[in-house]
N, C-alpha and C positions, 0 to 999 in steps of 0.2 A: 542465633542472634536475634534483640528485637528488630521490628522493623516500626519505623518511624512511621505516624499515618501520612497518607499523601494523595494529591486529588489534580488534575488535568483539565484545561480547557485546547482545542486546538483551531487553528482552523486552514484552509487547505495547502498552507504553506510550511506552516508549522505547528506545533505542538510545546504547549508550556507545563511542564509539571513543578508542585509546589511542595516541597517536603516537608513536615514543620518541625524542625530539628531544634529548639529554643539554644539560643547562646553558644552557637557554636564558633568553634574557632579556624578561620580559612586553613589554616596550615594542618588540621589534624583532617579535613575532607579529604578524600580520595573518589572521583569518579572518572569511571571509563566509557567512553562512547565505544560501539562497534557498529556496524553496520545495519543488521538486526538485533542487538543487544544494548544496556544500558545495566550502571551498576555504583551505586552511591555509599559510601562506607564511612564510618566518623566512629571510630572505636568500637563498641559492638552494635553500634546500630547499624543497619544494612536495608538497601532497597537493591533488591534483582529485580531485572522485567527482559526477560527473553522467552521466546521470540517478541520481538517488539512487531506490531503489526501491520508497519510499514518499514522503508531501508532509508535510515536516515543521512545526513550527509557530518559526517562525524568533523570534518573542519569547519565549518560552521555553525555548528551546535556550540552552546555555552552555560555557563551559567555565575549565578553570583549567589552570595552567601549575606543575609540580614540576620537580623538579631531573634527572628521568629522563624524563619525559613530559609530553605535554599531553593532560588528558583533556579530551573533548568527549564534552556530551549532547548530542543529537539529540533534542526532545521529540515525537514521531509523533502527525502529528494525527486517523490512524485507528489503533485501537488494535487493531492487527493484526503480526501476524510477516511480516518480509521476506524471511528467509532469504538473504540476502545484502545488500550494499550498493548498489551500480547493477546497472542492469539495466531491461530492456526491457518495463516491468508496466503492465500499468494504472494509471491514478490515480484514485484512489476518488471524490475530489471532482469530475473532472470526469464518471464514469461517473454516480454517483449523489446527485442534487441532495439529499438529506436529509441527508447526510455535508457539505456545505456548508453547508448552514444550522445544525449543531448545532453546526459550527466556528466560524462566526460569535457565538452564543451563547456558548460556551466562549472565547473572546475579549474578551466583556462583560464577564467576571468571573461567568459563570454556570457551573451543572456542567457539568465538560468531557466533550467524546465520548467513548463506549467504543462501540466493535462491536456493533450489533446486528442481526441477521443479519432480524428478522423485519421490523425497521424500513423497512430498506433494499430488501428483496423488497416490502413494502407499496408502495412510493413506485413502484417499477416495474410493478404490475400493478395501480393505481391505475382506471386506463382500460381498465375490462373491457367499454366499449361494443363490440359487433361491428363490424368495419369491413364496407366494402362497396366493391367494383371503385372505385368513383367515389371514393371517401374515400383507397385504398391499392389503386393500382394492381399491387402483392403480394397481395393479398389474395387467397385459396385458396391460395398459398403458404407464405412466411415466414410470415405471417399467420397462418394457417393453422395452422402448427408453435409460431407462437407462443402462438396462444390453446391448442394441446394441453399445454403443458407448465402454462401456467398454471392449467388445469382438473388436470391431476397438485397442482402447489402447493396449492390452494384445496382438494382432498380428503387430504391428509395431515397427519399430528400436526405438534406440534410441531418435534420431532425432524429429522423428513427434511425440512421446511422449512428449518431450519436448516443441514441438513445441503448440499443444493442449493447454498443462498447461500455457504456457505464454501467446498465444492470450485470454484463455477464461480468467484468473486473471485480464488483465492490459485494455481487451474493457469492463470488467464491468460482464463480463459473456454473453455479446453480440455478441461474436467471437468468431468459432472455430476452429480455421486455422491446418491443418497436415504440413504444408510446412516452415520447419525450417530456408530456404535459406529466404523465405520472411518475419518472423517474427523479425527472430535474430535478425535483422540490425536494430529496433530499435522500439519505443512502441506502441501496436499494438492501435489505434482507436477505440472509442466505438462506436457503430454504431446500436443505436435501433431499435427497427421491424419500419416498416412505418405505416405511421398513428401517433407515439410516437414523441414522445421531448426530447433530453437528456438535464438536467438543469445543469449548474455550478452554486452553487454560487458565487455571486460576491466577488472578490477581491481587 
């Protein structure tokens, strides 16, 4: 099937893409939101985008149909920057249980999520009990590296707490920058060990 050309602006709320489909007639559109998935159909023309590379919130997504285009919002249910459409990212809800439950809430008709960087590190270093051989057969390992980074987190401001949370989320888990002044400004790069390949798929 062709595919219609089509181009996106977002920002950390949401996401807008614009299809330019001339003269189309609402009743012959078909699009389906999925949670990682999106899918735009008008006789043979077709737009696929999965994995999409954040988890949308598929009741609040919408869109309309003009005489040049169909715009579609995409409403992001972490309010985070993708940096592109699909691709091969983590998902925030499955990585970090607080980002599901505030989506759940935000679903109630309660305030909806926005990023919170200190939130989402709290929920992960929650269980600051030591392990022991018997508990985590890693343990003086992983373990090990895990509880040093989190004694880092636990001695630092604000800031470089923040800072942490956002390079390691947005390079994929490939970044783990402390320096807030350089992350803030905008998304951090995934940047895998050498040797590796990071894949996109194609768009």
């Amino acid at each position: 099937m062709p595919t219609p050309r089509y181009e996106f602006y977002e920002t950390d709320d949401r996401l807008t893409l614009s299809i330019f489909d001339k003269g189309v007639d609402p009743a012959d559109v078909q699009i389906k939101f999925e949670p990682r998935a999106f899918s735009y159909t008008r006789g043979d023309n077709e737009v696929q985008l999965e994995p999409l590379k954040g988890q949308i919130d598929t009741e609040k997504s919408d869109y309309t149909v003009g005489k040049i285009k169909v715009e579609v919002r995409l409403a992001k249910v972490a309010a985070i920057r993708w940096g592109g459409l699909v691709g091969d990212a983590p998902d925030l809800l499955n990585t970090f249980p607080a980002v599901a439950t505030s989506t759940a809430a935000a679903s109630a008709g309660q305030k909806p999520f926005y990023k919170n960087w200190d939130g989402i590190t709290n929920t992960i270093l929650s269980d600051d009990k030591p392990l022991s051989t018997s508990d985590d057969p890693n343990a003086g390992g992983d373990a090990a590296v895990n509880k040093f980074f989190q004694e880092i987190y636990g001695n630092a401001d604000e800031n470089t707490k923040r800072a942490m949370m956002k390079s390691f989320v947005e390079s994929g888990g490939t970044t783990l920058s402390t320096n807030w002044d350089e992350v803030g400004k905008s998304p951090v790069d995934v940047k895998p060990p050498q040797g590796s390949e990071w894949k996109k798929w194609a768009e």
